[in-house]
Each structure stands twice: as structure tokens, then as C-alpha cells.
C-alpha positions in Angstrom: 8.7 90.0 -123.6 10.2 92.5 -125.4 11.9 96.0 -123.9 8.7 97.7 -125.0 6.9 95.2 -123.0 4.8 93.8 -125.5 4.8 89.7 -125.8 6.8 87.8 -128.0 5.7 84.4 -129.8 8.3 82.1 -131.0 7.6 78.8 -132.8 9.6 75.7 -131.3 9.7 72.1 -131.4 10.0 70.3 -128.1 12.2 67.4 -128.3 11.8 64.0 -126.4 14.3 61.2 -125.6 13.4 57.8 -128.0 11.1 55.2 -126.2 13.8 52.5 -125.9 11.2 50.4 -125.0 9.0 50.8 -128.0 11.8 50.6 -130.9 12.7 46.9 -129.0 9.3 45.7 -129.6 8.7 47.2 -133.2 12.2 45.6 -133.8 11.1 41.9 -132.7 7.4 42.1 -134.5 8.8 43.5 -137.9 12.2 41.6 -138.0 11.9 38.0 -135.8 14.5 36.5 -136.9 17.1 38.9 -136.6 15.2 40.6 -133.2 14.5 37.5 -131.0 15.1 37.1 -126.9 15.9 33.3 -127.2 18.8 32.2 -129.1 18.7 28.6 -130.4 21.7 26.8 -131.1 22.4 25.5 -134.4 21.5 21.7 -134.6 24.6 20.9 -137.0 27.0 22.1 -134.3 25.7 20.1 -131.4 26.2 16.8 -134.1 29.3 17.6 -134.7 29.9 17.6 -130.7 28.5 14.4 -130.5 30.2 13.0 -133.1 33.9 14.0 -131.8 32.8 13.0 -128.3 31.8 9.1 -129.5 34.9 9.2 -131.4 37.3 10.0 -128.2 35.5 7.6 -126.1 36.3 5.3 -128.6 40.0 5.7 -128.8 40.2 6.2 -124.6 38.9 2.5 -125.1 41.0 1.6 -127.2 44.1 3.0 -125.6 43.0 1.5 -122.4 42.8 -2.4 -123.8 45.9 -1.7 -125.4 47.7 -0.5 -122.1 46.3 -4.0 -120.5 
């Protein structure tokens, strides 16, 4: 209200906090590879793993025979 008692309207946009919620799940159905919950490994890695372990036990083997 003004001083002279008469009422006042004012235009205003109301303002509300981002649904968190909502931008994770338009995120994972528009983008599914980048926006996923499970994260796989790579298969190449884990090879590469195998691959060096194999060729320790090989040479702990071979140091072992060697040592008598």
C-alpha cells in the first residue's frame, strides 16, 4: 500500500531452486554414455594385467629353478 492508502501491484517472478534430481535423469536419458551409474572397465587394460601377471609368474619360476 501506498501512503495514500490505495494498493499497489508489482509484477515479479518467483524464483525456485533447480530440481537436482530431474537434470540427473534428463542427463542419463539424453547423454548415456557420458551420464551412466555403472562404470565398466576397459577390457584392454585388464589384458594387459593379465599379461604382466603370466609373465612374472613366469620369471618367479624361473628364478626359483635357478636358485635350486
Amino acid at each position: 500500500m501506498q501512503s495514500g492508502g490505495t494498493p499497489v501491484t508489482v509484477k515479479y517472478t518467483e524464483h525456485y531452486p533447480p530440481d537436482t534430481t530431474a537434470l540427473v535423469f534428463w542427463l542419463r536419458n539424453r547423454q548415456r554414455g557420458r551420464w551412466r551409474d555403472k562404470v565398466e572397465p576397459e577390457a584392454d587394460a585388464s589384458n594387459d594385467f593379465l599379461a604382466e601377471l603370466d609373465a612374472a609368474s613366469a620369471r618367479a619360476r624361473n628364478f626359483s629353478c635357478d636358485r635350486g
